[in-house]
N, C-alpha and C positions, 0 to 999 in steps of 0.2 A: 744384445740387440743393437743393430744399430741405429743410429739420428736420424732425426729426421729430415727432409732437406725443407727450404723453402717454398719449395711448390705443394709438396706430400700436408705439408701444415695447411696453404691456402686451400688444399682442396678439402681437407679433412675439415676444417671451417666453414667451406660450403655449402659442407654435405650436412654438417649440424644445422647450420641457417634451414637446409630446404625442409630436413626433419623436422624442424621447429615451426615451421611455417606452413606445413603440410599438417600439424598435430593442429596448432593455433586454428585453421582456417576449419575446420570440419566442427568444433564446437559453438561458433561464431554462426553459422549456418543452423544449426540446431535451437539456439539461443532466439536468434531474427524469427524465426518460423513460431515459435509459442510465445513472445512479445502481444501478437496482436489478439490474440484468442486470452491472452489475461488481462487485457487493455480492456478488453470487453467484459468480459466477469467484473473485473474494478468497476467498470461505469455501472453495473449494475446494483452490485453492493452497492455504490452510493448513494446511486437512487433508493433501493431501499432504506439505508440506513437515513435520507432525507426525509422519506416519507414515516420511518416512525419515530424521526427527534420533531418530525410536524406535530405527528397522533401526539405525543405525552407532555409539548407543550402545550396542544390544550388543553390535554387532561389536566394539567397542574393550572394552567390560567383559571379554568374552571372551578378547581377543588380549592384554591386560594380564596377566589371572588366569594363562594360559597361560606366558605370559616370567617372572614370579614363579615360578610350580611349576618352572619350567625352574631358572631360579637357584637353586632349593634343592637339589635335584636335583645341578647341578653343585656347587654349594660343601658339600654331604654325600658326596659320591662324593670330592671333593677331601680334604678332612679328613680318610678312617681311610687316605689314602695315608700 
């Protein structure tokens, strides 16, 4: 075989870059295009997921408040025995 010269190199070089940048460019376009359509699914998960860390904290403010007024309840009823 023979060498190669230096032109044969810079072109052969080139042509990797344009391959490379022709593969590069087509997945980047694919990528941009379903960004916003999961942007959206995310905002809503989180609303969701906002609206029921709301629900079960008040289930628990509730169910807390509830076992306290319990315990006073018992340890006053206990006392004037």
């Amino acid at each position: 075989m023979t060498r190669k010269t230096k032109e044969e190199k810079k072109l052969a070089e080139y042509r990797r870059r344009l391959k490379l940048l022709g593969q590069s460019a087509k997945p980047k376009i694919a990528v941009e295009e379903n960004e916003p359509k999961k942007n959206i699914e995310t905002i809503s998960k989180v609303k969701s997921e906002q609206s029921f860390f709301k629900k079960d904290l008040r289930k628990s403010l509730i169910f807390i408040s509830l076992i306290i007024t319990l315990e006073f309840a018992i340890y006053f009823a206990t006392m004037n025995r």
